[in-house]
C-alpha positions in Angstrom: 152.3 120.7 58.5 154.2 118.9 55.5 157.3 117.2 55.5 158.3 120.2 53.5 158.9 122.2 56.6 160.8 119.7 57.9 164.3 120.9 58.3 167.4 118.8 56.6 169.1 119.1 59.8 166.2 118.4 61.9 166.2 114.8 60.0 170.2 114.4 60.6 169.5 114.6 64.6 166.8 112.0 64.0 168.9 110.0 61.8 171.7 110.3 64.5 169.8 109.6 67.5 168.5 106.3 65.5 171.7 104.8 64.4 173.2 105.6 68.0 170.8 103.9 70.1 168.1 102.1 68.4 169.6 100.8 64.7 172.8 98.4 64.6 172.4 96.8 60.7 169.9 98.6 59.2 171.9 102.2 60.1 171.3 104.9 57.5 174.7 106.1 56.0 176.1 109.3 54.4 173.1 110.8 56.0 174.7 114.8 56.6 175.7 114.7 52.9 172.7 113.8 51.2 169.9 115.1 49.6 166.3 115.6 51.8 164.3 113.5 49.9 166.9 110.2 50.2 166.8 110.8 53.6 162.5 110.6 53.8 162.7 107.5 51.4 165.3 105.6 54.3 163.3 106.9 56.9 159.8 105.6 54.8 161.6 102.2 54.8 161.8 102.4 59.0 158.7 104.4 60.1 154.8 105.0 58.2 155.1 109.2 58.0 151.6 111.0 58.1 151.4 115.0 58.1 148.6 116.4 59.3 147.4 120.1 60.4 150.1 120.3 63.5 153.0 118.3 62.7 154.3 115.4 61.0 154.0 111.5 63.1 156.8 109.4 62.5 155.3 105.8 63.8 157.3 103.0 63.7 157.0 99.8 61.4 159.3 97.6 63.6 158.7 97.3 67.1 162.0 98.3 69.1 161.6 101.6 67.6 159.9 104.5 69.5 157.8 106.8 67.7 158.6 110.0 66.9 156.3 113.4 65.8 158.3 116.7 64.8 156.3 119.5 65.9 156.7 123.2 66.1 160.0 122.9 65.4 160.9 120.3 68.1 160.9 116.7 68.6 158.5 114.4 70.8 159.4 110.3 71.4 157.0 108.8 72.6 154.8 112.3 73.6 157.6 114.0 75.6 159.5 116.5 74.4 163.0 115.1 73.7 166.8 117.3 72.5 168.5 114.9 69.8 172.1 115.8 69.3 173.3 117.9 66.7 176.2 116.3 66.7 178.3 112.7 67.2 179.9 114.7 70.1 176.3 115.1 72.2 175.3 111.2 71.8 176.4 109.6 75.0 176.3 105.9 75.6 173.6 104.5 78.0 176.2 103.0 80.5 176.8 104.9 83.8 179.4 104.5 86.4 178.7 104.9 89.7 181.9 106.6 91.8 181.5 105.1 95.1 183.3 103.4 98.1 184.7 100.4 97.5 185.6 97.3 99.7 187.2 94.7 98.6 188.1 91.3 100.7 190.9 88.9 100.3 
């Protein structure tokens, strides 16, 4: 597979996912407006892309990263299959509240 078959959109979620969780100053801007190819150079600058028969491997070039391969039309981190969101609306912040009883002593 090349990076050809790639989907534009495909790349966004990627891009989104990234700057969400994993990128705080070297975030990718603009990224839903701009051309394909801009968006593979910024991503070249982040990750070493090789395509091969099945898919395309997104490894990482800096450590906190997690790698990435885009195959049949889906995503794998790490080697499990992972959603990214399609939108800002479907990232959700890694903090979780637990509702439970409460005591509290004066």
């Amino acid at each position: 597979m090349t990076l050809k078959r790639v989907r534009k959109r495909d790349l966004c979620s990627l891009i989104r996912f990234l700057n969400f969780y994993y990128l705080n100053q070297q975030r990718i801007h603009y990224f839903s407006i701009r051309v394909k190819s801009e968006l593979v150079a910024d991503l070249r600058k982040l990750y070493h892309i090789v395509e091969d028969a099945d898919g395309v491997d997104f490894t990482a070039t800096h450590p906190p990263l997690p790698h990435f391969r885009y195959e049949d039309g889906g995503w794998l981190m790490d080697g499990k299959k992972v959603r990214l969101p399609r939108s800002r609306k479907e990232c959700v912040r890694r903090l979780h509240i637990l509702h439970q009883r409460t005591t509290i002593y004066f």
